[in-house]
N, C-alpha and C positions, 0 to 999 in steps of 0.2 A: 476427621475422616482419615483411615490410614492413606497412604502414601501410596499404596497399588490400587485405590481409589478416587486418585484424585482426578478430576478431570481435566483433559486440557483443552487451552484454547482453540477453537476450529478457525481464529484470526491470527495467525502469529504473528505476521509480518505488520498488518494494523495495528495490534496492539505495540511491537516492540516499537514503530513510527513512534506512536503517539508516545509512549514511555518516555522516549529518547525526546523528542519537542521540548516535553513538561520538563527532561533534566536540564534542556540548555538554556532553558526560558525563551523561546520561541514559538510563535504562532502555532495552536494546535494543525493537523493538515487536514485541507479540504478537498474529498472527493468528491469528483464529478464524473456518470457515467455518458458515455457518448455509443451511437451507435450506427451501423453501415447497413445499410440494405445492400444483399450481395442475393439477386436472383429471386428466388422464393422465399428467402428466408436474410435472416434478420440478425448480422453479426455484431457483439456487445463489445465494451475494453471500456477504461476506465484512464483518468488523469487526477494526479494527486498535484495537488500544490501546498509546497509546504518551503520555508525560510525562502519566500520571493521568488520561486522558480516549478514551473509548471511539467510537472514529469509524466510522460505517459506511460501505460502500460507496453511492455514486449507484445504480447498478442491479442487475439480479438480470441474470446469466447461464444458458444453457444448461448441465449436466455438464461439457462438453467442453471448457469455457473459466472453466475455475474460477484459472487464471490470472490472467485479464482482472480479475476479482471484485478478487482480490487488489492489483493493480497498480491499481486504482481506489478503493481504499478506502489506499494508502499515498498516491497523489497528494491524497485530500480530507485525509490527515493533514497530508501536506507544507503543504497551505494553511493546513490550521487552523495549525501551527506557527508559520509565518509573521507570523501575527497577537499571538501573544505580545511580549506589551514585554519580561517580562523574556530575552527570548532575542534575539540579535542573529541577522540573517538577512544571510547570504550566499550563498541559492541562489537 
């Protein structure tokens, strides 16, 4: 497929998570979505755990975008990772 065709990922931040687990050789991460009744309606977010520590998502989403949830709660993991001494970071 040329290259101005290729597609990309609509998971970034999942999939670099999990890329990033597989190179350190630790636990793949496991999402779990949670959610708030706020009034009439029904606020979504997400919690990833991944190398023993339970990270939540920054915000709460609409149903619709329980994606978002997701891919916001593997990027605050990417970060927390990040900050590990004993893991060397090269993302």
């Amino acid at each position: 497929m040329p290259s101005s065709q290729q597609q990309t990922s609509s998971t970034p931040w999942q999939d670099r998570l999990a890329e990033v687990c597989r190179e350190y050789q630790i636990q793949a991460p496991h999402f779990q979505i949670v959610s708030d009744r706020r009034g009439g309606r029904t606020a979504w977010s997400s919690i990833v755990t991944v190398y023993g520590k339970r990270i939540e998502a920054r915000y709460w989403y609409d149903g619709r975008n329980i994606t978002n949830a997701r891919e916001d709660a593997a990027e605050a993991a990417l970060n927390w990772l990040s900050t590990q001494a004993n893991l060397t970071t090269n993302w």
